[in-house]
C-alpha positions as CSV (number, residue, x, y, z in Angstrom):
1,X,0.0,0.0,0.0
2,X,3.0,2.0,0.6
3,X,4.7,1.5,-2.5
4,X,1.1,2.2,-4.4
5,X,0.6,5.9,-2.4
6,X,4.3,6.7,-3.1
7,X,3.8,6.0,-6.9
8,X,0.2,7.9,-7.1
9,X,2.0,11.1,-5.3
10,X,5.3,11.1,-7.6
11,X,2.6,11.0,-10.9
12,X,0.6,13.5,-9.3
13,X,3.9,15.9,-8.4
14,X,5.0,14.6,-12.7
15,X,1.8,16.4,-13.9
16,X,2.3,19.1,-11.8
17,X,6.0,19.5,-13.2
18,X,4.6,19.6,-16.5
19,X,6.2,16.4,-18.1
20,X,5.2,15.5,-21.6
21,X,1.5,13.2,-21.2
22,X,3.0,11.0,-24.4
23,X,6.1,10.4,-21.5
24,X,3.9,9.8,-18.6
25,X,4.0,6.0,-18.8
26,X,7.8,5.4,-19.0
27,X,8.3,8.0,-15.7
28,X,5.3,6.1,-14.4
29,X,7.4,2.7,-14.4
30,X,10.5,4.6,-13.4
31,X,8.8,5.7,-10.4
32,X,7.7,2.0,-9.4
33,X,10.9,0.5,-10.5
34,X,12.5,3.4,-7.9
35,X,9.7,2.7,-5.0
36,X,9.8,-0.7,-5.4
37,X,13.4,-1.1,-4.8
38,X,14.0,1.5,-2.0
39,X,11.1,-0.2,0.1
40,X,12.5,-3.8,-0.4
41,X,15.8,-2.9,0.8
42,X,15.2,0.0,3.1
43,X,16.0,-0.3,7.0
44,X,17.3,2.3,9.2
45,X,20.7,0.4,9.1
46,X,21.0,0.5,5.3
47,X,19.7,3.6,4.5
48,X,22.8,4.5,2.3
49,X,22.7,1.3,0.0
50,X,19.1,1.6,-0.3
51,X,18.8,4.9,-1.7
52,X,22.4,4.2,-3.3
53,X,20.7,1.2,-5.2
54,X,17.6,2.8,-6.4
55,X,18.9,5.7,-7.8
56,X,22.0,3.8,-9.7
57,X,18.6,1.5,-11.1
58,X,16.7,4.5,-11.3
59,X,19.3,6.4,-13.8
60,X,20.7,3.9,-15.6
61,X,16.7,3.2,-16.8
62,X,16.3,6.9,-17.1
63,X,19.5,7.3,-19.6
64,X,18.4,3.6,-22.0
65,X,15.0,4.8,-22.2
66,X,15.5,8.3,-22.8
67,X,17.9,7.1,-25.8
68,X,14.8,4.6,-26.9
69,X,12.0,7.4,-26.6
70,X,14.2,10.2,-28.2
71,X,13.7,12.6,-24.9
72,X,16.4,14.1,-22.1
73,X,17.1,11.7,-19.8
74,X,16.1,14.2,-16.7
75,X,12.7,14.3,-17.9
76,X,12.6,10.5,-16.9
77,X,14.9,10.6,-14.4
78,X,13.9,13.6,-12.5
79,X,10.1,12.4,-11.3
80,X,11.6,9.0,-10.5
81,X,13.8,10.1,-7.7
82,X,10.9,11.5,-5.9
83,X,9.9,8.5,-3.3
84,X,13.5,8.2,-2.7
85,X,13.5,12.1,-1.3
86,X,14.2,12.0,2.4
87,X,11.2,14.2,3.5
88,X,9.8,12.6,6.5
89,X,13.2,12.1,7.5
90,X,14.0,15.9,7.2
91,X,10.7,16.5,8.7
92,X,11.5,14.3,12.4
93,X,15.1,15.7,12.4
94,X,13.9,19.7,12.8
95,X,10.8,18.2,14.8
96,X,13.0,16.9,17.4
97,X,15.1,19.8,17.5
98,X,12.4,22.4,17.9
99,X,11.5,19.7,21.1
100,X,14.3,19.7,22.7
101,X,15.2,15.9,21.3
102,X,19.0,15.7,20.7
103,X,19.3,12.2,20.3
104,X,16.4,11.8,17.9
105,X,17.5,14.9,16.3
106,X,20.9,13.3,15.6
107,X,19.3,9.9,14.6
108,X,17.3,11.7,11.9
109,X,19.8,13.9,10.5
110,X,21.9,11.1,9.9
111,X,19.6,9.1,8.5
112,X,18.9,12.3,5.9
113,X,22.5,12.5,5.0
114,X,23.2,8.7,4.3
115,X,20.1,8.4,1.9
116,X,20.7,12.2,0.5
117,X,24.6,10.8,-0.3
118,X,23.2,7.6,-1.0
119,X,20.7,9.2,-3.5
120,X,23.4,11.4,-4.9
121,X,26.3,8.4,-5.4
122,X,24.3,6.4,-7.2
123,X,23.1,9.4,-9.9
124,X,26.9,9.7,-10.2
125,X,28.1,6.0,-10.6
126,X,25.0,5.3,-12.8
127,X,26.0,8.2,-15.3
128,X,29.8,6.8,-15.0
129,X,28.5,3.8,-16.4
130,X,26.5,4.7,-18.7
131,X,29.6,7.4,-20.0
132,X,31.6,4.6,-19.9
133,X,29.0,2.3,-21.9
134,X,29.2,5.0,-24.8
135,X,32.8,5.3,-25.1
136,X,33.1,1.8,-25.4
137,X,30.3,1.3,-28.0
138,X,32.3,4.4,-29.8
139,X,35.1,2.2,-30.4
C-alpha cells in the first residue's frame, strides 16, 4: 500500500512539473521500479545502500530509455527520484530539535545525509557507467 501511495503522489507531483502526457507511462514505471526497490531494501541500518541502489537502477533506466523514446534523460529521471527524497526524514530531524530531542534529532539527520549521499552516489556511478558504456560502444 505503501509503494502504491508513493507511486500515485510522484505522478501526481509529474503532472504538476509539467512532463510531456506522451512520457507519462515510462516516468510512471520509473517511479515503481525506484519505489519498489527502496522499500525492499530500506531499513534504518542501510539507509545509504538503499537509496544508493535505487537511484543507480533509477538512472541507468532513465539514460536507455531516454535514448529509446528520443527525450532528455532528466525528464525520466527527475520524477523518479521522488519517493526516494528523504522528507519525512527531514521532517522528524527539525521536529525533534524544535523539542528539545537531541538524540532523535541526531538519529534523523543522519539518516537524511546517508540516503541524501546515497541518493546522490548512485546518480553519479549510474551516469559513469553509462559514459563509460558509450565510449566503449564508440570504439
Amino acid at each position: 500500500m505503501k509503494i502504491l501511495v508513493c507511486i500515485l503522489g510522484s505522478v501526481g507531483f509529474s503532472v504538476l512539473l509539467d512532463v510531456p502526457k506522451n512520457k507519462l507511462l515510462y516516468i510512471s514505471f520509473g517511479i515503481t521500479l525506484s519505489a519498489f526497490v527502496y522499500e525492499i531494501s530500506y531499513s534504518e541500518k542501510r539507509a545509504f545502500v538503499s537509496a544508493f541502489a535505487a537511484s543507480l537502477i533509477i538512472n541507468i533506466f532513465g539514460e536507455i530509455t531516454a535514448r529509446f523514446i528520443r527525450t532528455p534523460s532528466t525528464v525520466i529521471i527527475l520524477p523518479s527520484t521522488i519517493p526516494l527524497l528523504p522528507g519525512s526524514m527531514l521532517f522528524y530531524s527539525v521536529n525533534s530539535l524544535i523539542n528539545g530531542k537531541y538524540t532523535l534529532f541526531r538519529h534523523y539527520l543522519i539518516l537524511t545525509a546517508k540516503t541524501g549521499l546515497g541518493i546522490a552516489l548512485g546518480a553519479l556511478i549510474g551516469s559513469v557507467i553509462i559514459i563509460l558504456l558509450k565510449e566503449l560502444k564508440r570504439q
